[in-house]
TORDO-513847 format. One record per residue: residue number from 1; residue in one letter; x, y, z of N, C-alpha, C in turn. Coordinates in steps of 0.1 Angstrom, whole numbers, plus 5000, padded with zeros to 4 digits. Example, Ala and Ser with C-alpha at 12.3 -4.5 7.8 and 13.67 -1.06 7.14 Angstrom:
BEGIN
  pos  code   nc1   nc2   nc3  cac1  cac2  cac3   cc1   cc2   cc3
    1     A  5132  4943  5078  5123  4955  5078  5132  4967  5078
    2     S  5128  4978  5071  5137  4989  5071  5129  5000  5079
! end
This chain:
BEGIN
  pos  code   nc1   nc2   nc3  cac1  cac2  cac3   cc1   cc2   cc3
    1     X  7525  3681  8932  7518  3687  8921  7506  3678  8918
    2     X  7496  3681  8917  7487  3676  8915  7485  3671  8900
    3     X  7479  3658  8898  7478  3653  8886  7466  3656  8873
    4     X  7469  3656  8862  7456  3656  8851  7442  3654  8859
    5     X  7443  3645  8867  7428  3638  8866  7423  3649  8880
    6     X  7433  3653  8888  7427  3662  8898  7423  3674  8891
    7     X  7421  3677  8877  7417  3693  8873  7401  3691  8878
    8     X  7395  3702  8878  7383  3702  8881  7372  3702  8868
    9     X  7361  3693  8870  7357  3690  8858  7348  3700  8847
   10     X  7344  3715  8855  7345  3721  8841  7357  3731  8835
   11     X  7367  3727  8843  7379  3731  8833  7380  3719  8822
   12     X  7376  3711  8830  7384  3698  8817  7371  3694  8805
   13     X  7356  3698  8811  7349  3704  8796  7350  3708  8786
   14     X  7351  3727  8795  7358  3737  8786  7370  3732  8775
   15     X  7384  3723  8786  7393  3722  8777  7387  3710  8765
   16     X  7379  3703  8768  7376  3693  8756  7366  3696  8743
   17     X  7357  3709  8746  7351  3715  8736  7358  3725  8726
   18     X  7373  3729  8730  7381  3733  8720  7385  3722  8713
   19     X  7381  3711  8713  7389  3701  8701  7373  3700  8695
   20     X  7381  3702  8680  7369  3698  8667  7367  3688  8661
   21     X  7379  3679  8662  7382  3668  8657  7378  3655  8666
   22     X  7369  3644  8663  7363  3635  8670  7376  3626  8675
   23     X  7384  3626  8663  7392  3614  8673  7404  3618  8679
   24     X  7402  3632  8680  7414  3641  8695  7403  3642  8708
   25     X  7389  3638  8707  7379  3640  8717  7381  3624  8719
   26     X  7384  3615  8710  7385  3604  8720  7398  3601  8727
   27     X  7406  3609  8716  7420  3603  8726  7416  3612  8738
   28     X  7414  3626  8737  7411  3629  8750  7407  3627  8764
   29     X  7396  3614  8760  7388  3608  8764  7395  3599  8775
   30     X  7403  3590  8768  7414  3581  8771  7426  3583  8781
   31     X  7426  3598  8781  7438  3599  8793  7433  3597  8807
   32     X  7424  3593  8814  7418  3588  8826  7406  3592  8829
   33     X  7403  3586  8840  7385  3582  8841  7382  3596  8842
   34     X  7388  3607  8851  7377  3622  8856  7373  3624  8838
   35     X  7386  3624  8829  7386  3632  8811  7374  3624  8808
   36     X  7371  3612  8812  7363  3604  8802  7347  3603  8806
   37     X  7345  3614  8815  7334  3616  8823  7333  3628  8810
   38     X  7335  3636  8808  7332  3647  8796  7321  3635  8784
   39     X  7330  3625  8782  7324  3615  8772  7311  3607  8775
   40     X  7314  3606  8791  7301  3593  8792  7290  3605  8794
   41     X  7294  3617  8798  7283  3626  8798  7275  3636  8789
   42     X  7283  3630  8774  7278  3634  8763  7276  3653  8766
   43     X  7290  3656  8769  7286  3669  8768  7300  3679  8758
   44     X  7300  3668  8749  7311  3671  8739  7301  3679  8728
   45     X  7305  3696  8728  7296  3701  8717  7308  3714  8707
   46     X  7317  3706  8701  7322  3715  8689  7318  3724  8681
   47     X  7323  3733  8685  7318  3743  8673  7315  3742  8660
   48     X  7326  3735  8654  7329  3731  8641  7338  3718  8636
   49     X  7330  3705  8628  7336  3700  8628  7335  3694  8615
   50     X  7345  3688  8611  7350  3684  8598  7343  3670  8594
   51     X  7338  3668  8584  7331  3655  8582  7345  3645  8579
   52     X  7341  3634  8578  7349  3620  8572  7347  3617  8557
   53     X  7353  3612  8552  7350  3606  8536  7345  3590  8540
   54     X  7336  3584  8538  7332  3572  8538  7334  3567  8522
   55     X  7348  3559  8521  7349  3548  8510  7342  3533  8510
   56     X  7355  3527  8507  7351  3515  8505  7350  3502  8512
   57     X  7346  3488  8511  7352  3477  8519  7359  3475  8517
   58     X  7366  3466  8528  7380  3459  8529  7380  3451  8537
   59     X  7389  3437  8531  7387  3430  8541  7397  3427  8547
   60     X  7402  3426  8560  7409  3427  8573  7409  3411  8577
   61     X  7420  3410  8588  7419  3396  8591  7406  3401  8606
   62     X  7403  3413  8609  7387  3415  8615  7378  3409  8608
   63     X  7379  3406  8594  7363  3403  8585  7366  3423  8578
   64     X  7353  3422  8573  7350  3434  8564  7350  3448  8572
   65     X  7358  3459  8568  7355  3471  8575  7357  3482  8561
   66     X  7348  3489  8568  7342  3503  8559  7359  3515  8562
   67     X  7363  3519  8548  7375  3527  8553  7369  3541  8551
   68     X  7375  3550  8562  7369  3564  8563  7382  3572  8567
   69     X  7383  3582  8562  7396  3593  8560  7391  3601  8565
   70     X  7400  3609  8576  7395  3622  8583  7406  3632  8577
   71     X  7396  3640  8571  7405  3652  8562  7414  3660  8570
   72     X  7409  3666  8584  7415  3671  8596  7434  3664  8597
   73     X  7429  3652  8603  7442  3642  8602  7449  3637  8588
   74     X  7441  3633  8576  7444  3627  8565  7445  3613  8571
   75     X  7438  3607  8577  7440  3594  8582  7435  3585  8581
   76     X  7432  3572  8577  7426  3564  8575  7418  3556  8588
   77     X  7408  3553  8587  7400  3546  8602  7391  3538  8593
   78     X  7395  3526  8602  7386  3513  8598  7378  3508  8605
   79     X  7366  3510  8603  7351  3508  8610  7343  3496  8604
   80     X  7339  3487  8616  7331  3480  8608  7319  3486  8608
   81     X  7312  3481  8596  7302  3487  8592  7286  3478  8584
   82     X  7285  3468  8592  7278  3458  8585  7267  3459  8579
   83     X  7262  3466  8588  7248  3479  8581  7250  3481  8565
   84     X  7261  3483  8556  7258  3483  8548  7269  3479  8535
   85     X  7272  3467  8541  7275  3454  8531  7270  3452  8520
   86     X  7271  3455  8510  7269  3452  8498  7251  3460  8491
   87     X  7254  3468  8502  7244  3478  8500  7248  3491  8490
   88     X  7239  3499  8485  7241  3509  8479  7241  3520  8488
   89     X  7247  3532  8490  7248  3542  8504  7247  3558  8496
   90     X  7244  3565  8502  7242  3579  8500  7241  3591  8513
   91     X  7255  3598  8514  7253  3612  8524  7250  3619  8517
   92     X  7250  3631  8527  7249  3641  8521  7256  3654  8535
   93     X  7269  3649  8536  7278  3658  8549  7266  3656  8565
   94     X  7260  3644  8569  7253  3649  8580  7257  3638  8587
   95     X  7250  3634  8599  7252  3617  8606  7250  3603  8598
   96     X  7241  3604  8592  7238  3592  8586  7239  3591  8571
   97     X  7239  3580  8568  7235  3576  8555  7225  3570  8554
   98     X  7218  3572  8535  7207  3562  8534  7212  3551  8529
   99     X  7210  3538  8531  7210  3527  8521  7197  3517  8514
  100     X  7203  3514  8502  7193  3502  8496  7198  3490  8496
  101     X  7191  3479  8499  7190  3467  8495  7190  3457  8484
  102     X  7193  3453  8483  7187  3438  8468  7172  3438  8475
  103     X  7170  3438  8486  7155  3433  8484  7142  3448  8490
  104     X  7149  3459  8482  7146  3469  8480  7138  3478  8494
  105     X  7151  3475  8504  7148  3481  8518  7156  3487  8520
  106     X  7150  3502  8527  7156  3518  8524  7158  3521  8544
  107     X  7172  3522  8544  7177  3530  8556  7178  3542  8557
  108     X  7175  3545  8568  7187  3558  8575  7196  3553  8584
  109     X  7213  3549  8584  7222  3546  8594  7234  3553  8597
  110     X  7236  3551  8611  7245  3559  8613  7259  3550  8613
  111     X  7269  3555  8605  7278  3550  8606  7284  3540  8618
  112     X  7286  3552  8627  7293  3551  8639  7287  3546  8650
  113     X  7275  3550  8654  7267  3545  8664  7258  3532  8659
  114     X  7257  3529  8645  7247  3520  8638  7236  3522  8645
  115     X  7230  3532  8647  7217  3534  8648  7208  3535  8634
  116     X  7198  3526  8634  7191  3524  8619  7173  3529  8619
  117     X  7170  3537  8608  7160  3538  8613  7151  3536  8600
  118     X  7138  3526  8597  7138  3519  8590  7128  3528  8581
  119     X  7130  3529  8568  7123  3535  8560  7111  3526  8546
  120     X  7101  3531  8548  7091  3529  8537  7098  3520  8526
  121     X  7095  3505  8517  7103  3498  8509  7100  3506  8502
  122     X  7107  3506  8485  7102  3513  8478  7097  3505  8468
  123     X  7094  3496  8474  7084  3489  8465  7066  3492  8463
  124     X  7064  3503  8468  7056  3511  8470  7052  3519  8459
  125     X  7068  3524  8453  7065  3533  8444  7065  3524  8431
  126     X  7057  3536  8419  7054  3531  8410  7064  3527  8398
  127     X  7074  3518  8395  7084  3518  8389  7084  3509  8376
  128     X  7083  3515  8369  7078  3509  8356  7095  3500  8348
  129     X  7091  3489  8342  7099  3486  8329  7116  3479  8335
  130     X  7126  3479  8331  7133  3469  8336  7138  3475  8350
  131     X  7137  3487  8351  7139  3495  8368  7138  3484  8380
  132     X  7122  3480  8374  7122  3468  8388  7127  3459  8393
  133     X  7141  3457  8382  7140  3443  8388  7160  3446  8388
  134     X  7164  3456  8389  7173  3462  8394  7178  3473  8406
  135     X  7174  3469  8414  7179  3472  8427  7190  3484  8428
  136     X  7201  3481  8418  7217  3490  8423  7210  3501  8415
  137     X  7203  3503  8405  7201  3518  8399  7189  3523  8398
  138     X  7183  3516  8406  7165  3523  8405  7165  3534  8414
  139     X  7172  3538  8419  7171  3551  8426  7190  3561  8423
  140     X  7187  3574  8417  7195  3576  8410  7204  3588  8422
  141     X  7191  3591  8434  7198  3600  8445  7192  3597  8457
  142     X  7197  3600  8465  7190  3601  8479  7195  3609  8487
  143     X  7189  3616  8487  7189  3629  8504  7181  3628  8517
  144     X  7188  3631  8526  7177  3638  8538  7180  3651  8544
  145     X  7170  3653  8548  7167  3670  8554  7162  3670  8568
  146     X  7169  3677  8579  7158  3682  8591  7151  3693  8587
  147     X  7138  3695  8590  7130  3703  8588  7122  3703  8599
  148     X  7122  3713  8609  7113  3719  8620  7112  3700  8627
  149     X  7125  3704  8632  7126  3688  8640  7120  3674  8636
  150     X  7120  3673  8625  7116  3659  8616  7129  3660  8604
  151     X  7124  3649  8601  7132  3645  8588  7122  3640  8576
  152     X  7132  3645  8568  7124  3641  8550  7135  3635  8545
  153     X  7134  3625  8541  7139  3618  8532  7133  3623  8514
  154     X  7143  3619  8507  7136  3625  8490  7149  3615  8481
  155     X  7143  3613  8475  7145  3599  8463  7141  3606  8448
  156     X  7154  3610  8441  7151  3604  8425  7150  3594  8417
  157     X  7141  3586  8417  7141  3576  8411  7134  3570  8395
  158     X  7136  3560  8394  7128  3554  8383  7139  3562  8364
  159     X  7132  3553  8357  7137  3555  8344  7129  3568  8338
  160     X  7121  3573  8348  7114  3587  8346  7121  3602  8352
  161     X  7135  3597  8365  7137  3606  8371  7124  3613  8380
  162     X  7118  3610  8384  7107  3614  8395  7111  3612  8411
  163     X  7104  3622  8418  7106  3625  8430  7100  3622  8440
  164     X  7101  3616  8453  7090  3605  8463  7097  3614  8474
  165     X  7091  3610  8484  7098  3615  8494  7090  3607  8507
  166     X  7098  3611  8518  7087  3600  8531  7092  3614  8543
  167     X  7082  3611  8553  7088  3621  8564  7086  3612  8577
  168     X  7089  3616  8590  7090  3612  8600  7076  3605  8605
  169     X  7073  3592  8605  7061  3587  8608  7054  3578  8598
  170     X  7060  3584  8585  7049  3579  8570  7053  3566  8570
  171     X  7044  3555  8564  7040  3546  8564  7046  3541  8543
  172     X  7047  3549  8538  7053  3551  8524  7052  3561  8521
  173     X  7057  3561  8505  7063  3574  8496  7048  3585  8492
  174     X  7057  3597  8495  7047  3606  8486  7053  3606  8474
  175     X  7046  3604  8463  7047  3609  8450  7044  3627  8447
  176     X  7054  3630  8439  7058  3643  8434  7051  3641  8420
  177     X  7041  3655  8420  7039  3659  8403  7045  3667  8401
  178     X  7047  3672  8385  7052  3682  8382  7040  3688  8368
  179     X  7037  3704  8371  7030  3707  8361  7035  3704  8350
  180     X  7048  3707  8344  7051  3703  8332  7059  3689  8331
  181     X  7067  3684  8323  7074  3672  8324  7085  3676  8324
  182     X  7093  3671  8334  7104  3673  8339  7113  3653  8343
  183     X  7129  3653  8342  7133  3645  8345  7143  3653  8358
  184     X  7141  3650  8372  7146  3656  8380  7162  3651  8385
  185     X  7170  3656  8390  7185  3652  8393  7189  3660  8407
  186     X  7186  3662  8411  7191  3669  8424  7176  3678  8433
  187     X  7175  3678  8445  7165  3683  8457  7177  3687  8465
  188     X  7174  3699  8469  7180  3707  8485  7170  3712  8492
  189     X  7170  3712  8504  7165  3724  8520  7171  3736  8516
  190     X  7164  3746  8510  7165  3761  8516  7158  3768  8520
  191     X  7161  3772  8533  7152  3776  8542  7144  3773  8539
  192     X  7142  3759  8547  7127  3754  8554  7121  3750  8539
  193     X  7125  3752  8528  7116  3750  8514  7128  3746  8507
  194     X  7117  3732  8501  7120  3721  8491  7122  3724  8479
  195     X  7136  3730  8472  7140  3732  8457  7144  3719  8451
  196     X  7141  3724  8437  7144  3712  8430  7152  3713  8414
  197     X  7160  3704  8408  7166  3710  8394  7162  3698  8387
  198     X  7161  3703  8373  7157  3692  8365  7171  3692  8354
  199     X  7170  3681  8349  7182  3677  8337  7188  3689  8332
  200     X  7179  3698  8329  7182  3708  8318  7183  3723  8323
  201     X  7182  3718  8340  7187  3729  8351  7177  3742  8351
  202     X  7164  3736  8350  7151  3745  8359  7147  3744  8372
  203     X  7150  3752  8377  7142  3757  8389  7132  3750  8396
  204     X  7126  3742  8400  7119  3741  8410  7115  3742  8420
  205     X  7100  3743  8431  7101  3750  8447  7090  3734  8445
  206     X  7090  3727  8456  7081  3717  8458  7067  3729  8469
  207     X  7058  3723  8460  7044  3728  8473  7043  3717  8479
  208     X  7035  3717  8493  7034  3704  8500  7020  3709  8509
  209     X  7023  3718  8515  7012  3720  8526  6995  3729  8516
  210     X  6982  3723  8521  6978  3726  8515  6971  3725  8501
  211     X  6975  3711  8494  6977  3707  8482  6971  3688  8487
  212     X  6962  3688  8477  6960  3671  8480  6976  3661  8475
  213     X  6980  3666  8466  6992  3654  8462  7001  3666  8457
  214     X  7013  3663  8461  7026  3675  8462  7033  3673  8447
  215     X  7035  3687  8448  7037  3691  8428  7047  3701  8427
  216     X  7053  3699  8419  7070  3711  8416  7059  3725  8408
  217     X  7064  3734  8412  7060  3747  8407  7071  3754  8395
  218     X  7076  3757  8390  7085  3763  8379  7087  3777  8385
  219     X  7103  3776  8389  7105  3790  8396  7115  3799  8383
  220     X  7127  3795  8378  7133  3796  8368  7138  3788  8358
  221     X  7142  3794  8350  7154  3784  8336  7166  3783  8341
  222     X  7177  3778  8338  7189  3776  8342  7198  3791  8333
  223     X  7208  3796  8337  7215  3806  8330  7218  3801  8316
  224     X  7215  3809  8306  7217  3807  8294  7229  3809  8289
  225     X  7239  3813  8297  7253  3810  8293  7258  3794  8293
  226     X  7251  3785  8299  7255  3769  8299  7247  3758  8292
  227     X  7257  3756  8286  7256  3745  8276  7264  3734  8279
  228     X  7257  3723  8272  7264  3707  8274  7271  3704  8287
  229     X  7271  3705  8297  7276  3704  8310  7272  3691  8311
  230     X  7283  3684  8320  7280  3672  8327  7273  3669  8335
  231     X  7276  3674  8343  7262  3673  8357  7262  3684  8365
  232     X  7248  3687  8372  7246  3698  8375  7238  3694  8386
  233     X  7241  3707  8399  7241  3704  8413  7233  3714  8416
  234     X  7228  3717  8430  7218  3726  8436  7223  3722  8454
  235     X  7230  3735  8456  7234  3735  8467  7230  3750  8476
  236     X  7227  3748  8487  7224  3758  8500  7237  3760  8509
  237     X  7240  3774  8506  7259  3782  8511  7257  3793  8514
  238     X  7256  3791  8528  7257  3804  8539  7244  3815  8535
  239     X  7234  3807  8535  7219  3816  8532  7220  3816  8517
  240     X  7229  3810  8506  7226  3812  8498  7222  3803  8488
  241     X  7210  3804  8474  7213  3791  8466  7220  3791  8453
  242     X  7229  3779  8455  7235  3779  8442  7235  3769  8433
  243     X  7239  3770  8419  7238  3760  8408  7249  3759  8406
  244     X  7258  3745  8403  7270  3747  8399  7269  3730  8384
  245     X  7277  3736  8381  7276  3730  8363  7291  3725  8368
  246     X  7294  3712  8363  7309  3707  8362  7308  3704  8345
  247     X  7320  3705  8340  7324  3699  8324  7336  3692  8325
  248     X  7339  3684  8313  7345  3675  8313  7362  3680  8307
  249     X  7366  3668  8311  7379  3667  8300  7384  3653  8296
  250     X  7379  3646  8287  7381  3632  8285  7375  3620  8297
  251     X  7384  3616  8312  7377  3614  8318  7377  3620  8332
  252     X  7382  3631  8332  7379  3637  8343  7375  3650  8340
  253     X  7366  3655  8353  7361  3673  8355  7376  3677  8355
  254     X  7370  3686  8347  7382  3697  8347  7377  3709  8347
  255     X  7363  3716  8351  7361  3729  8355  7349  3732  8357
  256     X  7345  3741  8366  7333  3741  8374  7320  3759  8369
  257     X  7312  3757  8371  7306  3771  8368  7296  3773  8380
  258     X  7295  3786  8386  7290  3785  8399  7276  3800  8396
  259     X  7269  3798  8401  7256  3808  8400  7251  3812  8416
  260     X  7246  3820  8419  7235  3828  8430  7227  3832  8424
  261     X  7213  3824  8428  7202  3824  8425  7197  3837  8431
  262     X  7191  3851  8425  7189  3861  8431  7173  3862  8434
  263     X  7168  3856  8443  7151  3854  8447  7143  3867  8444
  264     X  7150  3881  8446  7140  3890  8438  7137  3892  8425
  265     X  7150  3887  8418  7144  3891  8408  7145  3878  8399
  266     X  7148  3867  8406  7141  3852  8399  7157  3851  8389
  267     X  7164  3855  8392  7176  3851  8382  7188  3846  8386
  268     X  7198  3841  8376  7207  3831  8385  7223  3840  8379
  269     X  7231  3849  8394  7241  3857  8387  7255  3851  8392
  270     X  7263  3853  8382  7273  3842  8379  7285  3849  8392
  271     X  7289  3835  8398  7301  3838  8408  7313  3835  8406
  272     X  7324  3847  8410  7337  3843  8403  7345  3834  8411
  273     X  7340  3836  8427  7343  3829  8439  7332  3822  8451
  274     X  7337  3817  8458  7328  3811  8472  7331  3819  8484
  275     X  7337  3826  8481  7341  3834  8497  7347  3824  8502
  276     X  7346  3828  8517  7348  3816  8527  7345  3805  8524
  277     X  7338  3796  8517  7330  3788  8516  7343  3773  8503
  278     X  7338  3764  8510  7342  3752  8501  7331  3741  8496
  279     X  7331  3735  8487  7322  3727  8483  7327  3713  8480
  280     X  7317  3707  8488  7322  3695  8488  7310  3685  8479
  281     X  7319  3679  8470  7311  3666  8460  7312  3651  8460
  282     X  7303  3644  8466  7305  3630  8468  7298  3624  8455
  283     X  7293  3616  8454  7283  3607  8441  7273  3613  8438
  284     X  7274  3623  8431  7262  3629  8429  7255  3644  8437
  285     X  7260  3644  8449  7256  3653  8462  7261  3662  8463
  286     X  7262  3675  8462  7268  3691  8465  7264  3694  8479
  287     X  7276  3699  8484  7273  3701  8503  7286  3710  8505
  288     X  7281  3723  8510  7284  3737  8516  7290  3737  8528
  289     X  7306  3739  8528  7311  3742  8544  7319  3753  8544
  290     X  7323  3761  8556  7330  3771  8556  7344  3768  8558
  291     X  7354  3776  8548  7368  3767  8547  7375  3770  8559
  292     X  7382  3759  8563  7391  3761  8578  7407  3759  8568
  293     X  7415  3753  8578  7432  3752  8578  7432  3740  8574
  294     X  7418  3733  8566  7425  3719  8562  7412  3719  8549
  295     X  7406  3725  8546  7397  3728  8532  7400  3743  8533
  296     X  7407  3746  8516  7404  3756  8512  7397  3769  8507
  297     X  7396  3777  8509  7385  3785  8508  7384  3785  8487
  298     X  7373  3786  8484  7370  3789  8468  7369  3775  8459
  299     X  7376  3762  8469  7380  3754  8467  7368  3747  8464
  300     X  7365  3736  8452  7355  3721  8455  7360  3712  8458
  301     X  7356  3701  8462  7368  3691  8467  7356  3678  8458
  302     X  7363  3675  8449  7353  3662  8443  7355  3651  8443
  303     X  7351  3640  8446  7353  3626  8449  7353  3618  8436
  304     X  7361  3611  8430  7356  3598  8423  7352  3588  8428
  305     X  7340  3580  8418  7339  3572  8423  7344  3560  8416
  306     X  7343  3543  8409  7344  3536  8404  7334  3528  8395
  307     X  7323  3539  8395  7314  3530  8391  7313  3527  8378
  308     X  7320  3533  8365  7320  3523  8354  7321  3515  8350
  309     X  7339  3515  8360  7350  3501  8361  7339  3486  8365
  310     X  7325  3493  8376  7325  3487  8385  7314  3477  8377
  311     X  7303  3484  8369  7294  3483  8359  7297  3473  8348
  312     X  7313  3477  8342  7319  3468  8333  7326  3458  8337
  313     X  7328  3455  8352  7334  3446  8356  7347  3445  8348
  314     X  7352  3451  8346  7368  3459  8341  7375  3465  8357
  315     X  7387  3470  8354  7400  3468  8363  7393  3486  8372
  316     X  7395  3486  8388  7395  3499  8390  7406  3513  8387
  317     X  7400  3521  8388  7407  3530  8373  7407  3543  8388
  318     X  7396  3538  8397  7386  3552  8402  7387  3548  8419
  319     X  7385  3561  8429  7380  3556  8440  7393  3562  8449
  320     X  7405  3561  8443  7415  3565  8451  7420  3580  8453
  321     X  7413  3589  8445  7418  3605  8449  7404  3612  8446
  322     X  7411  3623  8445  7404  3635  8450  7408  3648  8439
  323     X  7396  3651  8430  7401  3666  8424  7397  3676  8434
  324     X  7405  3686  8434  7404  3698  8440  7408  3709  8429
  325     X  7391  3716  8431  7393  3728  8417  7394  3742  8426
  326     X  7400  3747  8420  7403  3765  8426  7394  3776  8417
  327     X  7382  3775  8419  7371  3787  8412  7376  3798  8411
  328     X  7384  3804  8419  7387  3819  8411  7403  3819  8404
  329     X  7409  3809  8409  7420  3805  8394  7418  3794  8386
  330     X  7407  3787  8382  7404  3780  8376  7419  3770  8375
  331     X  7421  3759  8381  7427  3748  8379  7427  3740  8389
  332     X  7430  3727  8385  7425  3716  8392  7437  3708  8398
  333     X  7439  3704  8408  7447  3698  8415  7440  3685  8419
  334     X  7448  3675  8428  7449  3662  8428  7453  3656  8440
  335     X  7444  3648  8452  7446  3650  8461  7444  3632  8462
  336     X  7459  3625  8466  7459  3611  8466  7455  3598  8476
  337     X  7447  3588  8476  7446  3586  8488  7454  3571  8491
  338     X  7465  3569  8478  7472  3559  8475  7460  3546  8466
  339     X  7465  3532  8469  7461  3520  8459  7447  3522  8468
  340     X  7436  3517  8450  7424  3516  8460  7422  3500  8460
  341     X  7422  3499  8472  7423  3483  8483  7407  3476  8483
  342     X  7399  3483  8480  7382  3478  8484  7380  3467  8471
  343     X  7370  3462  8476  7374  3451  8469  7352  3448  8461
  344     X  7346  3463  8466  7334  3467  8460  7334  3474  8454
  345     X  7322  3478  8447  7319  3494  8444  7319  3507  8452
  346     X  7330  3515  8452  7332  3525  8464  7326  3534  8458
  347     X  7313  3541  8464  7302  3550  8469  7310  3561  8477
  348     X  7321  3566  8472  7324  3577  8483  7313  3590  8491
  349     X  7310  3591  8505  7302  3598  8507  7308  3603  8521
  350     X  7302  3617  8522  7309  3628  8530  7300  3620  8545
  351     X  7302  3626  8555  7295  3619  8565  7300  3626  8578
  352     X  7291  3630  8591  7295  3636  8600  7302  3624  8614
  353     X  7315  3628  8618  7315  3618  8627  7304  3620  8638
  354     X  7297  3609  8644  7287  3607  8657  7297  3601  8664
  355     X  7295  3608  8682  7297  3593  8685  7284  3590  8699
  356     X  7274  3591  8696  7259  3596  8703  7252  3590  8692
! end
């Protein structure tokens, strides 16, 4: 009988593009050299695959490694990650993260491959009053976007909440106007066009092309059914855009409100569910996936982080689980990831595994 490694190699493609999970493509990898020819030939393309949770440091008798949980598995993997040591980090469910510096230098890195690609300081931009001379909170978000094969980077920053952005090649920040005064909190990609929400959850579409210096346009008001909400998000779900409002309960979310922005007629109509669809929330970041056998459908899956504890240099309280809210039965569940062991400020952030 002929052995594993005698199969012929586009059976043993075919069989390795049914796995969705990166580290069943590496064990796969690992069962002998013909399997591991799928890998050196980079022709591993999943259909669908499950991002990682990127926590916190730890230190190992390795030295320092970044811990990352694969929701698929529920597993813990310890990466080193030196790229961003005592840096501040921001995903948003894709390959990379952004990070900042103490000496206010802005990445794009890939976890896994540490491919870095170096971005405009933002010392560039215009940052008035004690912002400057604070590093951990002068920038209050960070996203990136592909757009028509480039990338944008976009930054909330400053004690004004204002919006910069850089794209593939720029040399520094564009500054964002806004006709009226706005303090901004969240940017998403929908289709191909830059939206934007301000504090008090208005609407905006960024102009760019066209325009000597790029300026928010006023598309709508936020639903006037919502009041006092804690933070509020702007996400892109399956062609659609949505707003979603979290509120509190002492110190944790305890329930979510979700909108579909209806582009004809400029209005925002309230959802009882997500369909298919789950939402996923890291530090600040709202990000759309379609639910499989290990995220539920209707489901958000929200991250804490530590950063009060971390702020007041007080005991961690944060960092170790996970709410999970059910939008069409409204209740919230609790998803553990045991003691939290990091021994920083854990930034939890969604992140795609690479291994290219």
């Amino acid at each position: 009988m002929a052995g594993w490694s005698a199969l012929p190699y586009d059976l043993i493609e075919s069989i390795a593009n049914l796995l969705n999970a990166a580290e069943d493509f590496l064990s796969f990898s690992s069962v002998c050299r013909s399997w591991r020819l799928v890998y050196k030939s980079k022709n591993w393309h999943p259909g669908f695959q499950l991002p990682w949770l990127m926590l916190g440091e730890m230190q190992t008798n390795k030295g320092s490694m970044r811990q990352f949980l694969s929701m698929c598995k529920f597993k813990f993997h310890y990466l080193p990650f030196p790229e961003t040591q005592d840096f501040r980090c921001w995903g948003a469910c894709q390959e990379s993260v952004i990070t900042i510096n103490p000496r206010f230098e802005v990445r794009l890195v890939n976890p896994f491959t540490h491919v870095c690609i170096n971005l405009p300081s933002i010392t560039t931009l215009n940052i008035e009053g004690a912002a400057r001379d604070c590093w951990f909170s002068v920038i209050h978000k960070a996203k990136y976007f592909k757009i028509q094969n480039e990338y944008m980077v976009f930054l909330i920053y400053g004690p004004r909440f204002e919006v910069a952005f850089t794209r593939s090649g720029d040399s520094r920040w564009s500054l964002v106007q806004s006709l009226i005064p706005a303090r901004f909190v969240d940017v998403v990609c929908f289709k191909d066009q830059i939206m934007a929400l301000s504090i008090v959850g208005t609407l905006f579409s960024l102009e760019i092309n066209g325009v000597d210096t790029p300026r928010m346009l006023t598309v709508s008001p936020p639903p006037q059914q919502e009041k006092s909400w804690q933070q509020v998000y702007l996400v892109e779900s399956s062609g659609d855009l949505l707003i979603l409002f979290s509120y509190p309960s002492g110190n944790m979310v305890s329930r979510f409100r979700a909108y579909r922005f209806d582009i004809s007629k400029r209005e925002w109509i309230r959802l009882e569910d997500l369909g298919n669809n789950v939402l996923l929330i890291d530090t600040g970041i709202c990000t759309s996936l379609l639910a499989c056998d290990y995220l539920q459908c209707n489901c958000i899956y929200f991250v804490h982080d530590n950063l009060d504890s971390f702020l007041a240099s007080g005991p961690k309280c944060m960092g170790n689980y996970m709410s999970v809210y059910n939008l069409k039965e409204n209740y919230t569940d609790f998803m553990n990831f045991g003691n939290d062991n990091s021994f920083r400020y854990i930034s939890p952030t969604w992140v795609l595994p690479s291994l290219w």
